[in-house]
N, C-alpha and C positions, 0 to 999 in steps of 0.2 A: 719351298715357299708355303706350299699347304701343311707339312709338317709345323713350321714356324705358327702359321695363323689357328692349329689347332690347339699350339699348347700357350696361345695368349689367349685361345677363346676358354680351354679348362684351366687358366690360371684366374681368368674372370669369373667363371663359374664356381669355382673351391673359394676365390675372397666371397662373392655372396652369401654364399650359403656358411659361409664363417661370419659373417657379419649377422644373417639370420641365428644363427646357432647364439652366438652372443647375447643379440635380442631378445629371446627367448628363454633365455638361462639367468636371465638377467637377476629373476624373482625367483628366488629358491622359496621364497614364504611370500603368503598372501599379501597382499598391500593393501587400505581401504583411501582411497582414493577421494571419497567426500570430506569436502571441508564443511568444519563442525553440524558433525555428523549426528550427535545428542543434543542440537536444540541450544547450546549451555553459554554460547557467546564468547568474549564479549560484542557490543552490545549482547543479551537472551534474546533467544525465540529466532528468527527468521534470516539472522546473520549468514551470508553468502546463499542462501536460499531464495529462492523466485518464487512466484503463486501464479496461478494461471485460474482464471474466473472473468465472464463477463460481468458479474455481479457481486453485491457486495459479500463476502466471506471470510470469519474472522479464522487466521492463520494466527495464534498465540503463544507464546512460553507459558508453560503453566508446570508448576513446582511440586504440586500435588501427590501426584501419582509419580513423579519422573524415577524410572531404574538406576539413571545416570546423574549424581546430582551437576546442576541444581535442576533443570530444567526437561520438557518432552514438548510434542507438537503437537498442540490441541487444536484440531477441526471443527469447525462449528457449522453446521449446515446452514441452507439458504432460508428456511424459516419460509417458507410457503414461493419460495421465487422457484422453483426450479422445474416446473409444467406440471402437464397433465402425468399418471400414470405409465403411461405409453410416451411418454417424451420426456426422459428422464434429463439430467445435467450433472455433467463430470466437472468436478475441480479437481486440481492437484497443488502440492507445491515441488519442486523439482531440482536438480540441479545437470548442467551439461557439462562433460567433461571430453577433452581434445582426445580421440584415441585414431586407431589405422588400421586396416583389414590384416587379419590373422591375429589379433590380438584377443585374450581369452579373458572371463569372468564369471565372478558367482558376485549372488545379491542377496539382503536379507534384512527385515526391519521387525523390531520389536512391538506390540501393539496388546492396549487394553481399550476397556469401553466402561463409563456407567455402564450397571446391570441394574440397578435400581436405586432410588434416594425420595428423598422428601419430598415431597408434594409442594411446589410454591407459589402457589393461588394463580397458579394460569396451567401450566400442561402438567399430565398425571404421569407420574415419574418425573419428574424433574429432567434433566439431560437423555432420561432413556427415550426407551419406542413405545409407542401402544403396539395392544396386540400379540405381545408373545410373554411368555411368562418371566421372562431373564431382559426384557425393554432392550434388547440388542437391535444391533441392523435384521430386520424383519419387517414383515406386511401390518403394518397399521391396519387393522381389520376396523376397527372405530372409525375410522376418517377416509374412507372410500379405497382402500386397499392401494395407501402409499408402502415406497418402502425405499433403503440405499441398501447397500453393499459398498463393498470395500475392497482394495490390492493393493501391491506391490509390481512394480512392474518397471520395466531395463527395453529400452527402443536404441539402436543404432541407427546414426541418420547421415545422410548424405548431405554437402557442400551445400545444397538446396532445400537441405532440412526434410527430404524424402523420407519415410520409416522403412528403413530396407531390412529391418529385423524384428523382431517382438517378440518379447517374454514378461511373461508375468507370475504370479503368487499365487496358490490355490483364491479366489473369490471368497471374504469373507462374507457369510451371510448365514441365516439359522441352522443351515444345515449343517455348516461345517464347526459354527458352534457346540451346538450338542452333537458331533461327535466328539468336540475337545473335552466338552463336558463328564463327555461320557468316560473319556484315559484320563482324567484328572485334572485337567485346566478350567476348577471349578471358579466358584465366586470368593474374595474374598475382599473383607472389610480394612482397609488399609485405614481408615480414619478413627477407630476407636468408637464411633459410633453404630446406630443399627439404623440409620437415617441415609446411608451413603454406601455404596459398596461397588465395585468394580470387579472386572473378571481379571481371573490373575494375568499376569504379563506373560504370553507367549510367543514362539519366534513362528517368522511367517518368511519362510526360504521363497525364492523365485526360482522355479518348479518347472514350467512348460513355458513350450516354443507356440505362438498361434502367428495365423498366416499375415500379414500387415497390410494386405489387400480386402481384409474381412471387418475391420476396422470402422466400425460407426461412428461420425463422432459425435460425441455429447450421449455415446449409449451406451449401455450396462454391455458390459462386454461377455456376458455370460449366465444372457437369462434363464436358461434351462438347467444352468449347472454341470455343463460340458466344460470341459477340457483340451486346450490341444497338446501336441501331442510331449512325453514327458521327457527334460532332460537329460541325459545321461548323469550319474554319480560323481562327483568330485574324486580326484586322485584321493586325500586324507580324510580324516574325520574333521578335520579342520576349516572345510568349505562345506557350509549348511546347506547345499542345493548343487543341481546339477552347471556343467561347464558351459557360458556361452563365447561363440565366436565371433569376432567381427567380423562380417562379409567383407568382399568386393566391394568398393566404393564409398566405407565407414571413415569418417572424421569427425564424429562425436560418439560419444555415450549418452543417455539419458535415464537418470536414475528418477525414478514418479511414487510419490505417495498419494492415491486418487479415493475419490471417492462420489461416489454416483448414489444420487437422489432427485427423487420425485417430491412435487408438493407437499407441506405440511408432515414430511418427516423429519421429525428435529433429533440431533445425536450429537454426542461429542467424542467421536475416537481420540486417541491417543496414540501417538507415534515417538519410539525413540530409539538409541544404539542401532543406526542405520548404518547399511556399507555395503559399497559397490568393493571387490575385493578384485583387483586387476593381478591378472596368474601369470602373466606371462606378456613381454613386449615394454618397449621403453612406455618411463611414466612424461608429463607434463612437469614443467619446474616449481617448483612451490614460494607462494610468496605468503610471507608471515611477520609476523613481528611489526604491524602497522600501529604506528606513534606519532599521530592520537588516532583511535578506532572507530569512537564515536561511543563507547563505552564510557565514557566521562565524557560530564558537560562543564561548561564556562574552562575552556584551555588557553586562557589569555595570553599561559605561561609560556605555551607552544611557539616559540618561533619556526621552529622546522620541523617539516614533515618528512619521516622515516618509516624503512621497512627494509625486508630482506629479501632476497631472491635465490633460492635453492637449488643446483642442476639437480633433477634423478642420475640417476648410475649410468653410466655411458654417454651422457649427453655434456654438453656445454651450453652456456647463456651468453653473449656477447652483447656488450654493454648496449649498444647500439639495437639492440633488440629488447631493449625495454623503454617502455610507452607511458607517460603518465598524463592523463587528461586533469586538469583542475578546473572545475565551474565551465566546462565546456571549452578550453583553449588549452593545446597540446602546449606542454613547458616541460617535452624532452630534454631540451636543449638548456635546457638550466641544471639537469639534475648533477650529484656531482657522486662518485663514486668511490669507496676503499673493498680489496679486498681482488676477490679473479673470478674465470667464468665458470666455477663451478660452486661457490658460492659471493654473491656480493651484499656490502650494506647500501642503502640508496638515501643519496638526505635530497630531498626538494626543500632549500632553503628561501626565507624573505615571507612568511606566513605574516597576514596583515591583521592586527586585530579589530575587534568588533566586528568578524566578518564569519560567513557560513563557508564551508566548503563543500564539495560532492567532488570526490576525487576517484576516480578510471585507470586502473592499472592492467596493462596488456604485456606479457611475457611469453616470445617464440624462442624454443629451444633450438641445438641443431638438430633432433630430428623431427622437425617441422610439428611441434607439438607445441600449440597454444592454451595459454593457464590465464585468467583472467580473474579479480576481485576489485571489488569497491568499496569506501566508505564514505560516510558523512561526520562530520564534527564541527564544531562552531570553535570562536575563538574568544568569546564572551570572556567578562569579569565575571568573577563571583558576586563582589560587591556590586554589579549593576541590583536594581530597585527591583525589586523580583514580588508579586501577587500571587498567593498561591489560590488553585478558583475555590477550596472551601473555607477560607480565608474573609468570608461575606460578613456586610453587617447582622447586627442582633440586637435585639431590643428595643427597635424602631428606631435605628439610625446610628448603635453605638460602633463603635471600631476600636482598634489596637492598632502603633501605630508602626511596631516591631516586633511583632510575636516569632513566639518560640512554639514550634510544635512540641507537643507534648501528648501521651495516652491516657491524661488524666486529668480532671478539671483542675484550675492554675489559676494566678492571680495575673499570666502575661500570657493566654491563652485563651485561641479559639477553639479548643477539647468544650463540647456540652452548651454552647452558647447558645440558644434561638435565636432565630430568625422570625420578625412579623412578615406574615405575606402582607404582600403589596405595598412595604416599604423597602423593606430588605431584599425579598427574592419574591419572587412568584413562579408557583407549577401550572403551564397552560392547561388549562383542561382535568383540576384539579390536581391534590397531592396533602402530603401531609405537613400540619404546621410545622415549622423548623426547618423542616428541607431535611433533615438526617444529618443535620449539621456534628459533625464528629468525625475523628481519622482512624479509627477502626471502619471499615469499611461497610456498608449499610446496606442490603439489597431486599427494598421492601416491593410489596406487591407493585404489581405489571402498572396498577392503575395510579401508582405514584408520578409517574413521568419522569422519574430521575435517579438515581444510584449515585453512589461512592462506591469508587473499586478500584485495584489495586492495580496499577499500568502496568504492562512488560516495560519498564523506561528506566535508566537509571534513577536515583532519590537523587535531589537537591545537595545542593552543599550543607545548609544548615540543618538539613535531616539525617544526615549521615554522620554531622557532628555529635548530635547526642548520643550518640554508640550503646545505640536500644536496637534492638531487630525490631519490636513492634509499632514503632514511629516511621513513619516512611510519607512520602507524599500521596496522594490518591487525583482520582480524576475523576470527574460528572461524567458520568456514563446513562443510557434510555434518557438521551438528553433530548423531548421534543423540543419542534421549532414553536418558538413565543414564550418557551421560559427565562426568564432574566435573574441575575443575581446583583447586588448592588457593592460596592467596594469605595472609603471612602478612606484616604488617609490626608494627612499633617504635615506636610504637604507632601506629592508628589513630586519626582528629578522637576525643575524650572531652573532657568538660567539658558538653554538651549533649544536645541532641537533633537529629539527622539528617536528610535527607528523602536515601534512597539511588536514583540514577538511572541506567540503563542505556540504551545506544546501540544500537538494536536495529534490525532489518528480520527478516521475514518475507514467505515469499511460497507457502504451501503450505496456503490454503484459508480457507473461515470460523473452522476452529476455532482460529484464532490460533496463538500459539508462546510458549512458557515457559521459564524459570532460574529456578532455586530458590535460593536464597542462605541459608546457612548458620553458623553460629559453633560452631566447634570448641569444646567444655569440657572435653574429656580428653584425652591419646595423642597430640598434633601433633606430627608427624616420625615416625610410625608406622604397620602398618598395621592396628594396634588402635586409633581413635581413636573420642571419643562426640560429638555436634551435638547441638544442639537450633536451630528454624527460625526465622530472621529477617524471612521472606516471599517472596515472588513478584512477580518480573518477569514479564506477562506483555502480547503484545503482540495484539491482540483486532484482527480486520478486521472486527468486526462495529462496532467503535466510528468513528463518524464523521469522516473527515478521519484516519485510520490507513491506509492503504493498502497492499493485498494483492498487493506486487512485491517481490525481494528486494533490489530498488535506491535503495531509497529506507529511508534511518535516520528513527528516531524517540530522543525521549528517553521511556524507560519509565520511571515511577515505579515503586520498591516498595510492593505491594500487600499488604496481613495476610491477603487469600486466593486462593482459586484465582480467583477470579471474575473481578478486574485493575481491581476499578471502586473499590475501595477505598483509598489511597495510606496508608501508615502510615511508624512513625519506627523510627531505632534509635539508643540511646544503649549504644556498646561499653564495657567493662571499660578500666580503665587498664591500662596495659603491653602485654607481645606478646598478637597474637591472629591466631588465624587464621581465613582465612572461605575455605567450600565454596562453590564455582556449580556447579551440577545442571541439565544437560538435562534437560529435559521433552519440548517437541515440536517442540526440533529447531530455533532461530531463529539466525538469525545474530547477532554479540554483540562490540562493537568494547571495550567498555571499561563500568567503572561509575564513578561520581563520588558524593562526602560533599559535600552542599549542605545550608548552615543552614537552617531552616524561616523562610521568610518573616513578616513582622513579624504580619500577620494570623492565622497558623497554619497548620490544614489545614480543610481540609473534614468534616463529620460522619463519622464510619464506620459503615457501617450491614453488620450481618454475624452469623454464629451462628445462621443458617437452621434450625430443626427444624420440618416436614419440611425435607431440604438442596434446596428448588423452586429455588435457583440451578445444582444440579450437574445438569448431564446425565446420563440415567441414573435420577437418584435424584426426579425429577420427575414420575413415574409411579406410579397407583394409589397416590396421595396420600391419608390415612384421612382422614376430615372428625371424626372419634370425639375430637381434641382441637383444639385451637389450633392454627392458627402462632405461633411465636416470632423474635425476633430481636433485636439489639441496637443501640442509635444510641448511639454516644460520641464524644465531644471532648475530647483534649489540653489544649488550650488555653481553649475559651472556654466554653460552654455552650449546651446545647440544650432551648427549653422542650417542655414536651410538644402545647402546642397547632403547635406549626411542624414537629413529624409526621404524616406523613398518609398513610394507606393506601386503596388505590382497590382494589379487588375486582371484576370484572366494568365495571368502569368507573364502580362507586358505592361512595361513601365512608363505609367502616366504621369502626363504635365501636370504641376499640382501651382494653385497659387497660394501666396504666405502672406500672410499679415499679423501682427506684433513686433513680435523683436527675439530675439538669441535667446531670452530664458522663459518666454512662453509665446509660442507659435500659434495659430490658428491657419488650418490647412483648409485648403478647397482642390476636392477634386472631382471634375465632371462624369457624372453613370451615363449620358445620352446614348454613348457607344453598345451599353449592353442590355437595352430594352427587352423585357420580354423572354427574359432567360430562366433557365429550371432552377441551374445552379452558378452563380458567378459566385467565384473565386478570390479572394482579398490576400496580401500581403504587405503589412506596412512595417519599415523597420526605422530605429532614429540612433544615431552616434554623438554621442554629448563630446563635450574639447578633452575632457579625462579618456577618451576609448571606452567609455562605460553602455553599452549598447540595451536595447530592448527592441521588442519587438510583437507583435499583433498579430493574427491570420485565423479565418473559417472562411465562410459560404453564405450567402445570402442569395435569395432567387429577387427578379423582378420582374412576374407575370402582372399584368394587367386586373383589378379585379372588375373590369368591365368584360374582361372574357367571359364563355359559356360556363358555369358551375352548375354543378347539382350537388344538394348538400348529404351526405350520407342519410339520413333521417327523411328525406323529403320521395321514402319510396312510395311506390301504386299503392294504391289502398281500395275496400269494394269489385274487385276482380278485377284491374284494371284501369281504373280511374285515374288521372292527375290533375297537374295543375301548372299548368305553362305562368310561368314567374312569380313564383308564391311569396307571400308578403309570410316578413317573421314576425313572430308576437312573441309573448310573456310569456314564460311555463305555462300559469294556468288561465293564459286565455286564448279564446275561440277566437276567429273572425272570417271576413268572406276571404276566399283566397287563400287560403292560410292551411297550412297540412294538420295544425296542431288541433285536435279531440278526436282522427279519426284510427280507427284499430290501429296500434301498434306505431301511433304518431305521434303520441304523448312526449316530445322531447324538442 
């Protein structure tokens, strides 16, 4: 018997360690492992790539300098966000891949920098640094001893996202520069001019192990210019750096391109021909060949959505373990399949047009190795009525009423046109006549308030028709809030109802960025004219799958309010009309389009907050003395009142209804939550289509009869105050009043 039970326990022990031997053997040659790994797309720039930043930071394609055409990944610093000296801030962009303990890798990214360029009328150097002679990552000695650095850097993390390993890249920063400098990895001019110049491209291996418990975060990982400690040699000449392991307890990789700065250092690194290089251990399945990508727009043509699903070597994919999310609803169960489990085609058929998608693909292999990728793509016409935004009147009110782009003045073009301020456009806070009206791209001084520049976004359809490389579309870029542009055609789509969508990116924080869109009703061609408001573009980084770079476009629906979570319609007046776009806060803006309202409608609108618990600001010392109110309406279809539902505190209140099925008026009682720091909201509504939306933040309702002190109202005269101080005006005095005394001016 124990004879018997020793040779099923070494016949169990020889299958393992053959099934390891396997695993292992699997990779005779490197693999890299990141998907589009040089930046190059389709879509360019960011494609399967994540950014990590609490604040705004442009992640961009840019063509310029790229090793790998077309495209590399230009960083743009926080432009004075990122603290004091001593409280630096790490972005990265990154990506995570499924791996499993004992599995091996090397790492390694390509990188340049401006070393120095043009002066242009705001920082010296242009994209460089002050302070070191080569404007690289370095101490800003002019502007109070800022400074960034830079790496490469490979984390193994745990089912709980724990760092149970870390390596990184020697620390770029002046010192390792001019050592480069110093073997040959001088400066050189890749642009034909003596105006621009960059250090040559060199590779930058991931080198050493440091501990993940030493770990700051948001902090330079290496301010002394230590090291930890270095990794052993790769087997070949083949792996640019030493071997890493996956510990105990690894279920991902994470591959980081970071960069750490301090206030008021501005740089633009460059990153490209990135690879995580997995040596050894089964891969994740590959999914590719996504049709539409999102790299073309208006795909009306698209009825079905396609891709592929790849086993690695040893593994299998069983149908049944592929996942597709569309617009947030799992439609597995529709997908339909050809082919077997070690490679399949996938069609998700019935693509609806006039419509967006954000589609979620999830793929578990059999060795528990999960592969994941997204896209976005629209299903627009071409022929929908499309505005492109430098497309603006000229000449105090004149327009075109079907232009053709063009790079040269034309007799059916806007190439060279002015614009009058304050009929046509206006730049808040000054700018230059014209607006830089033209499609060569225009980047005039800081004090202009506006640009034309060149989008990471696909070109238009009828930019791509004239098969010129130098025609392409552009975007208002240093777009402040209050500059408007005027658009006035012959007639605009009528006959219907609307769904209006704009081409947007932003990259300057949570609070999103907004255009206000406008219909002139009186004085067009003047600078007495009356509006009234058609809605809001706005573009929210707080909404999921919107992203907080200025490199990346979206299509933004028109919203009925500030909020951006509501999409509404607009059915224009026959004949001329014109339409206002209003900065808000400042987003970048390539064009808008007239899309018919898809055959289902829209989604409920739920809006007309009293208290306004949606506005910032106005969410504060909320009275519970009445109701909330607000409104759910449908265009289209109807809304009963049992498929609205409001959650208060996380528990579902009695609500009362007055209207009818296609516009509601809700009442629902705060009495219950008097006095609170933070109450909680949730309202959701389901139209008779299954077209859903839905509403949620926080509002407090403390009392403002409670005790306050106001920050400003401290001691003053060694102790003094003032038991219930009356407020006045800036500059004035009065009895009671804290305001003329030291340090109370406010």
């Amino acid at each position: 018997m124990k004879t018997q039970f020793r040779k099923l326990i070494t016949r169990f022990i020889t299958a393992v360690c053959a099934v390891v031997a396997v695993c292992f053997a699997l990779n005779s040659e490197a693999v890299n492992i990141l998907s589009n790994p040089g930046f190059d797309g389709p879509p360019a720039g960011l494609n399967n790539w994540s950014a990590h930043t609490t604040e705004g930071w442009s992640y961009a394609a840019h063509s310029d300098v790229s090793i790998s055409s077309p495209d590399s990944c230009w960083q743009q610093g926080l432009y004075g966000n990122g603290g004091a000296p001593l409280n630096p801030y790490i972005s990265y962009v990154y990506q995570k891949v499924s791996a499993a303990p004992g599995y091996t890798y090397s790492a390694d990214a390509w990188f340049t920098q401006f070393v120095f360029g043009s002066t242009d009328g705001g920082d010296n150097g242009s994209c460089g640094l002050y302070g070191d002679n080569m404007n690289l990552y370095s101490t800003n000695i002019s502007n109070g001893g800022y400074y960034e650095d830079g790496w490469v850097e490979v984390q193994f993390l745990s089912s709980s996202n724990t760092i149970l390993a870390d390596y990184k890249s020697g620390i770029i920063n002046p010192a390792l520069v001019h050592h480069l400098s110093a073997i040959g990895a001088t400066t050189t001019n890749i642009t034909a001019t003596t105006t621009n110049a960059y250090l040559t491209w060199f590779d930058v291996p991931v080198t050493n192990q440091y501990n993940p418990n030493t770990i700051v975060v948001n902090g330079d990982p290496d301010p002394a210019n230590t090291t930890g400690a270095t990794l052993s040699p790769g087997p070949t000449n083949s792996i640019p750096s030493g071997v890493m392991t996956a510990p105990p307890g690894t279920v991902a990789v994470q591959f980081m391109l970071n960069l750490c700065q301090t206030s008021y250092s501005s740089g633009a690194p460059h990153w490209d021909n990135c690879t995580l290089n997995q040596l050894s251990g089964f891969q994740p399945a590959t999914i590719n060949n996504l049709t539409p990508n999102g790299g073309k727009l208006f795909n009306i043509a698209s009825t079905n959505f396609t891709f592929n699903v790849s086993a690695s070597v040893g593994t299998t994919v069983a149908a049944n373990a592929i996942q597709v999310v569309a617009n947030g609803v799992d439609v597995s169960s529709h997908l339909q399949f050809s082919g077997n489990n070690t490679n399949w085609n996938v069609t998700l058929p019935g693509l609806a047009s006039n419509t967006l998608y954000a589609i979620n693909i999830t793929v578990n292999n059999s060795a528990g190795l999960q592969s994941s990728t997204s896209t976005r793509f629209d299903t627009f016409d071409a022929n929908d009525f499309v505005v492109p935004a430098e497309d603006y009147n000229f000449n105090g009110g004149s327009f075109i009423q079907n232009p053709i782009p063009t790079n040269a003045v034309g007799p059916n073009t806007y190439f060279g046109q002015l614009g009058v301020d304050g009929i046509d456009f206006h730049l808040y806070g000054g700018g230059v006549a014209g607006g830089g009206q033209n499609l060569i791209p225009n980047y005039p001084n800081r004090n202009t308030n506006t640009a034309w520049q060149v989008p990471s976004d696909p070109s238009l359809p009828i930019y791509i028709a004239q098969s010129n490389a130098s025609i392409y579309n552009v975007t208002i870029a240093y777009n402040n809030a209050g500059n408007w542009y005027m658009y006035t055609r012959n007639p605009y789509p009528t006959g219907g109802y609307y769904q209006v969508y704009a081409r947007m990116s932003y990259g300057n924080g949570p609070n999103g960025g907004s255009e206000t869109l406008q219909l002139v009703t009186s004085g067009a061609g003047s600078t007495n004219f009356a509006t009234t408001n058609l809605g809001y573009f706005v573009i929210n980084a707080a909404v999921p799958g919107w992203n907080d770079d200025w490199g990346t476009y979206f299509w933004v629906p028109l919203g009925s309010d500030a909020s951006g979570l509501n999409p509404t319609v607009v059915q224009l007046p026959a004949g001329q009309q014109s339409l206002q776009l209003i900065s808000g806060l400042g987003c970048n803006l390539s064009y808008f389009v007239f899309v018919p309202i898809p055959a289902l409608g829209l989604p409920p609108v739920i809006k007309n907050f009293n208290p306004a618990i949606l506005t910032p600001g106005q969410n504060v010392f909320v009275s519970t003395n009445a109701p909330l109110t607000f409104t759910v309406s449908s265009l289209i279809s109807s809304v009963a009142s049992n498929n609205i539902h409001c959650y208060i505190n996380g528990v579902s209140v009695a609500a009362t209804f007055t209207g009818n099925s296609s516009n509601w008026t809700v009442s629902v009682p705060l009495n219950a939550v008097a006095n609170q720091p933070a109450v909680t909201f949730d309202i959701s509504a389901v139209d008779n289509n299954g077209l859903s939306n839905g509403v949620a933040g926080t509002f407090d309702t403390f009392s403002q009869n409670n005790f306050m002190i106001e920050a400003g109202d401290f001691d003053f005269n060694n102790g003094q105050w003032i038991d219930n101080p009356l407020e006045t005006a800036l500059t004035t005095a009065a009895t009671n009043s804290y305001f003329g005394y030291p340090g109370n001016n406010v």
